[in-house]
PLY file of the C-alpha trace (Angstrom):
ply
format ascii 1.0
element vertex 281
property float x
property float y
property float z
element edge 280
property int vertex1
property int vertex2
end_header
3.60 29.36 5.07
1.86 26.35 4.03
4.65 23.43 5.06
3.01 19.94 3.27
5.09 16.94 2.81
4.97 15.01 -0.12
7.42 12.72 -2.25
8.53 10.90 1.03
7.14 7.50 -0.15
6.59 6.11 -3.69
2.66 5.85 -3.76
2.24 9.63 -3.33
3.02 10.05 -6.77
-0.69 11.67 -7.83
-1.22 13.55 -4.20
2.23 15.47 -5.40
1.33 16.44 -8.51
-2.37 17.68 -7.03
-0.55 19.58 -4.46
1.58 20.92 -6.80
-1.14 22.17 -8.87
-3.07 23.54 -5.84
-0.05 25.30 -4.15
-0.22 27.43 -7.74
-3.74 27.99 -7.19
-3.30 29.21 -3.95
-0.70 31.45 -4.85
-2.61 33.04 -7.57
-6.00 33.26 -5.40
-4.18 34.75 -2.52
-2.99 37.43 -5.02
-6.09 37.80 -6.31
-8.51 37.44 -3.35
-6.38 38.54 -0.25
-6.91 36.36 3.08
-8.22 39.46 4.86
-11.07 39.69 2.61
-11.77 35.92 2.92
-11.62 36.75 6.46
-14.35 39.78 6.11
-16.46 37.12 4.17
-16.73 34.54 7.17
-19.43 37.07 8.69
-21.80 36.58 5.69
-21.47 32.62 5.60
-24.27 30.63 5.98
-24.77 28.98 9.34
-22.52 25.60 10.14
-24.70 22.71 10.10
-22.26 20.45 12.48
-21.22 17.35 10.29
-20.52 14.96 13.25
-23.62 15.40 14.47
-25.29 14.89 11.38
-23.46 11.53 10.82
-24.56 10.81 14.20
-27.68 11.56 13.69
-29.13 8.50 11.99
-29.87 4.97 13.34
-27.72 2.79 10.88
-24.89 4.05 8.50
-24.70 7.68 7.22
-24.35 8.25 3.91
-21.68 11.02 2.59
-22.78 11.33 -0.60
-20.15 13.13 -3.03
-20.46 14.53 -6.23
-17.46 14.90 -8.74
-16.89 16.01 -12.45
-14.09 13.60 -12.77
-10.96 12.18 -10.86
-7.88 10.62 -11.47
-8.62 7.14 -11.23
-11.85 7.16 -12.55
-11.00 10.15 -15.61
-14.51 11.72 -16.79
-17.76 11.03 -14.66
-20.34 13.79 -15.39
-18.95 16.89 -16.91
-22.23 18.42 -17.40
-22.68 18.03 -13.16
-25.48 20.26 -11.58
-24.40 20.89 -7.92
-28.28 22.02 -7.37
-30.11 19.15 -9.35
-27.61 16.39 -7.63
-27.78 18.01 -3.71
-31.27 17.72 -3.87
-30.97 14.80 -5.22
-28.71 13.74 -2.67
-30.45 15.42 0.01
-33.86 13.97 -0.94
-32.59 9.97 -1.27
-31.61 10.19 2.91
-28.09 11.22 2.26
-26.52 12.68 5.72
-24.16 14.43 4.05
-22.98 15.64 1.09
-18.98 15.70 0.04
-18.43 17.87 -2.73
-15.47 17.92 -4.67
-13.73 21.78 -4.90
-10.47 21.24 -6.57
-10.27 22.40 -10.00
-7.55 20.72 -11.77
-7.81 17.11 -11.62
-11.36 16.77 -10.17
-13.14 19.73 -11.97
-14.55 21.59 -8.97
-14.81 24.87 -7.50
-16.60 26.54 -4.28
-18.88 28.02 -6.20
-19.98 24.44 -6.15
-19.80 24.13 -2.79
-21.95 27.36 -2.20
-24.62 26.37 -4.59
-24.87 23.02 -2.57
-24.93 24.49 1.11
-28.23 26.51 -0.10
-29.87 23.05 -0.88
-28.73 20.70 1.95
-28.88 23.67 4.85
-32.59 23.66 3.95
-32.58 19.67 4.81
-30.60 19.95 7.59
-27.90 18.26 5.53
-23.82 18.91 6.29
-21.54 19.41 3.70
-17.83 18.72 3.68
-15.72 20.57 1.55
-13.76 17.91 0.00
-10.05 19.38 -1.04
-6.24 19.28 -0.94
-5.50 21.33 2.20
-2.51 22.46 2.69
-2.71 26.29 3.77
-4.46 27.79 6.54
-6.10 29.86 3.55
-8.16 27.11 1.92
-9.93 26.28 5.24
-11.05 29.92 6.13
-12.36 30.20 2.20
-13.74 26.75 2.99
-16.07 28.75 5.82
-16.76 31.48 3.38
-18.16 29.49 1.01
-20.21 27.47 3.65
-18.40 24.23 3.97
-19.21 22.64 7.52
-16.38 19.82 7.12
-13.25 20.24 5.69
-10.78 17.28 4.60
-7.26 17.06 6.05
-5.18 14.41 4.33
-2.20 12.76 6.39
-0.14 12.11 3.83
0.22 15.26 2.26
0.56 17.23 6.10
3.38 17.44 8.55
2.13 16.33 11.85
2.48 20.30 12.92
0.28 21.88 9.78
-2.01 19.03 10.06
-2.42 20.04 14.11
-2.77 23.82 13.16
-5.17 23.35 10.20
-7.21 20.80 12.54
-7.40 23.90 15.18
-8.69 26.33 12.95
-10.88 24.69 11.49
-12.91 23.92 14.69
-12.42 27.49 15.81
-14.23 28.62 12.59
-17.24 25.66 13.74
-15.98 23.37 11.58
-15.36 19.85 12.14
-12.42 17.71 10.02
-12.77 14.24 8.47
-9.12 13.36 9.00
-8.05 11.15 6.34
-5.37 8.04 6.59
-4.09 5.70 4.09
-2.21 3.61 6.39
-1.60 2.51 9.95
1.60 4.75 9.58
-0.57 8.16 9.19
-3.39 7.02 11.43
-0.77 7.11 13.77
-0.07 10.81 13.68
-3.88 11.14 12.80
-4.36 10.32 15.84
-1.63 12.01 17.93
-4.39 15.26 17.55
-7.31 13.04 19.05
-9.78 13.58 16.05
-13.71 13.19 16.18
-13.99 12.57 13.16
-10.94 9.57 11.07
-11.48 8.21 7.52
-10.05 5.04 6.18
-9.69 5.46 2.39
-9.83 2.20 0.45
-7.81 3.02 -2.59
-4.15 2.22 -3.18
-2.24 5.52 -4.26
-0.06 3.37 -6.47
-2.73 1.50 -8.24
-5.39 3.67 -7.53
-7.50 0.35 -6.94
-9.66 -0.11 -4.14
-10.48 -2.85 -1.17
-12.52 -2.72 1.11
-10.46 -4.99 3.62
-8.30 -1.64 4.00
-10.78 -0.59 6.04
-11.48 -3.83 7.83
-7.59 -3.72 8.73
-7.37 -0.11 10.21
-10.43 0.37 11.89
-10.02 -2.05 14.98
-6.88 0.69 15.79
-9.02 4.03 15.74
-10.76 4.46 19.89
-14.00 4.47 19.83
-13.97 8.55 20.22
-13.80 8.99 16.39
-16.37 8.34 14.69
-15.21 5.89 12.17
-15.63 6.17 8.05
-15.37 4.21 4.93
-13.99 5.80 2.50
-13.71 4.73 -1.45
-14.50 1.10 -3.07
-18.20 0.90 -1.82
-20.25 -0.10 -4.94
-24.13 -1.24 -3.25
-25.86 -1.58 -0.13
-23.90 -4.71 0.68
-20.29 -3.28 0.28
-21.62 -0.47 2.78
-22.93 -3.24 5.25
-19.55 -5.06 5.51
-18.11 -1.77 6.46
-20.52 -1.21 8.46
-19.97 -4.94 10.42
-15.68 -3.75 10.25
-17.00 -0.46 12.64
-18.00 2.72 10.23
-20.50 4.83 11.29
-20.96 6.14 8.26
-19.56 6.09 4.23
-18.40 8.21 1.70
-19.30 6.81 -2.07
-18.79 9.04 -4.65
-17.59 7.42 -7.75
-20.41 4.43 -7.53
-23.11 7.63 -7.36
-21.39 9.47 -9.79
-21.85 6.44 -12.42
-24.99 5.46 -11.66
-27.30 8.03 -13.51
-30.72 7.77 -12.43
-29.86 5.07 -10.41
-28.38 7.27 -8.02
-30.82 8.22 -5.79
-31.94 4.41 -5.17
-28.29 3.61 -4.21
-28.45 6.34 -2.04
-31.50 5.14 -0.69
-30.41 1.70 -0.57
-26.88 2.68 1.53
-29.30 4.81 3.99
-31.27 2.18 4.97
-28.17 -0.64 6.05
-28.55 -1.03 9.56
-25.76 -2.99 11.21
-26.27 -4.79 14.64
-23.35 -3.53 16.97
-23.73 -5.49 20.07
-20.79 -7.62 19.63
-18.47 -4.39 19.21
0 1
1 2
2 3
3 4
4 5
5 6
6 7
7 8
8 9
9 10
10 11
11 12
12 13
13 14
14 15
15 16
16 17
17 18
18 19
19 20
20 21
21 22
22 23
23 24
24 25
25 26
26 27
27 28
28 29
29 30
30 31
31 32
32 33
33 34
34 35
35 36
36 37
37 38
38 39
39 40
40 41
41 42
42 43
43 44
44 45
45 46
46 47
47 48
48 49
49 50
50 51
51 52
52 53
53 54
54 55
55 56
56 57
57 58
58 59
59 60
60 61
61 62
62 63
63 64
64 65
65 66
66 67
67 68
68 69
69 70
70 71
71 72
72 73
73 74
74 75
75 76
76 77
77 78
78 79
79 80
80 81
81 82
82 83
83 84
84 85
85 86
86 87
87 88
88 89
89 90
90 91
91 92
92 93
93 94
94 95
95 96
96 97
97 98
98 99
99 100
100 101
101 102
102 103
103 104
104 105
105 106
106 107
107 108
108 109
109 110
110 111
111 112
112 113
113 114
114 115
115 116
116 117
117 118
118 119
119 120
120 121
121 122
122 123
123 124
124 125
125 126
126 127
127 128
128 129
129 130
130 131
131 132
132 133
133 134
134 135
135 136
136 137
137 138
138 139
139 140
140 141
141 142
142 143
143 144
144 145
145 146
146 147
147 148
148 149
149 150
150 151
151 152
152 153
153 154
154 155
155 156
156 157
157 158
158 159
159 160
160 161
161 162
162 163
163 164
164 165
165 166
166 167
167 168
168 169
169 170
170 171
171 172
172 173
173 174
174 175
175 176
176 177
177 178
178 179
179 180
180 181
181 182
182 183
183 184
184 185
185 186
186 187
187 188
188 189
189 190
190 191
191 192
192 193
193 194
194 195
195 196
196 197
197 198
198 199
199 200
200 201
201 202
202 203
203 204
204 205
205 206
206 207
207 208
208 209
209 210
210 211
211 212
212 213
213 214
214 215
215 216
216 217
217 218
218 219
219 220
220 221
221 222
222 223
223 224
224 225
225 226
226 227
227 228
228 229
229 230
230 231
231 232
232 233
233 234
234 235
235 236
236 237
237 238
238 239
239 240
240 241
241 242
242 243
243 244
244 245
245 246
246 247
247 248
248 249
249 250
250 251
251 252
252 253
253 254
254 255
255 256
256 257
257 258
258 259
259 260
260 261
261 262
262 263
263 264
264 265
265 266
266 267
267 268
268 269
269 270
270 271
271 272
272 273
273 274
274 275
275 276
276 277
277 278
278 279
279 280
């Protein structure tokens, strides 16, 4: 049912072992929690908030703002995490979205996160992407249950046919996909499916280290129908500018929030308020 591909190239080492992990999961929940009664839940979900349009919403660069117990290259970050204090939070400091982290294994999440978040940031107006490992047509109708507007679909862990089936059903649930690529190699088939929505993540799978000139290299190659983000490395307002200047729309930070304590909110703020003058591109 759910046909992934992983172990094909060295530096998927951690994506196999999370989608090893999750493929259990699924199996379990599946027993558990049977897709036709995920399917009876969609009716009681609360109301998509479109996530494109939020990005597009604001003047400079839009902030996804992600929250996350912990993660593999970065181990513990906030183990006590309040999905209600930090969406408000979030939501409050300008964010345009909020990316919260579901998978339970090597990130410590769950969608009861993601539910207690929608209640705060569909009061704002504010999207939230469920940010996950999918890799069954299951996880993206829970994803609607629980009131994700945005679901992640990661290249490298999808054949190009399950990543252009999950990419379908997710829009016909109202949900749009922040298509994820690693490489000029994946945005390739990324973009084989003509995506709204293509992110460019920073970090090398090998190292698990992060540059931002990833970004700067693969962006010039996405058409200026997908809306462009920055994913991963992005530590202040300037870091987001420079993306900005390489042709993202908007940025996910996470682990930079997620370390900053109190500080948060004004590097939020801060990343809101870059404006970057377009006229040359």
């Amino acid at each position: 049912m759910s046909k992934h591909k992983t172990g094909d190239r060295s530096e998927t080492g951690i994506l196999d072992r999370i989608v090893a992990a999750r493929l259990e999961r699924i199996a379990q929940t599946k027993q558990d929690r049977p897709l036709s009664e995920v399917r009876a839940a969609l009716a009681d979900a609360a109301p998509v908030t479109p996530f494109r349009e939020a990005l597009e919403s604001r003047p400079g660069i839009s902030v996804i703002a992600e929250m996350k117990r912990s993660s593999p290259s970065a181990g513990a970050l906030d183990s006590e995490l309040d999905p209600v204090m930090r969406a408000g939070m979030y939501c409050s400091a300008g964010a345009a979205a909020i990316s919260v982290l579901t998978e339970p294994d090597f990130f410590g999440g769950s969608n009861t996160d993601l539910r207690k978040v929608k209640r705060v940031a569909g009061q704002h107006g504010v999207a939230v992407l469920q940010k996950d490992f999918v890799i069954d047509e299951y996880q993206v109708y829970e994803a609607r249950a629980y009131g994700a507007d945005a679901i992640l679909l990661i290249i490298a862990i999808l054949t190009p046919e399950m990543y252009g089936s999950l990419l379908s059903l997710a829009a016909g649930l109202g949900m749009d996909a922040l298509v994820e690529v690693f490489d000029e190699q994946e945005l390739e088939i990324a973009l084989a499916e003509r995506p709204g929505i293509v992110g460019v993540n920073n970090r090398n799978l090998k190292t698990l280290e992060t540059s931002l000139s990833v970004f700067e290299r693969i962006a010039p190659s996405i058409p200026a129908g997908s809306l462009k983000v920055a994913e991963s490395g992005m530590k202040n307002a300037a870091d987001v500018a420079r993306m900005g200047q390489a042709g993202a729309k908007a940025v996910l930070v996470g682990e930079s929030l997620m370390r900053a304590g109190d500080d948060a909110a004004g590097l939020v703020k801060a990343m809101s308020r870059v404006s970057v003058n377009r006229a040359a591109g």
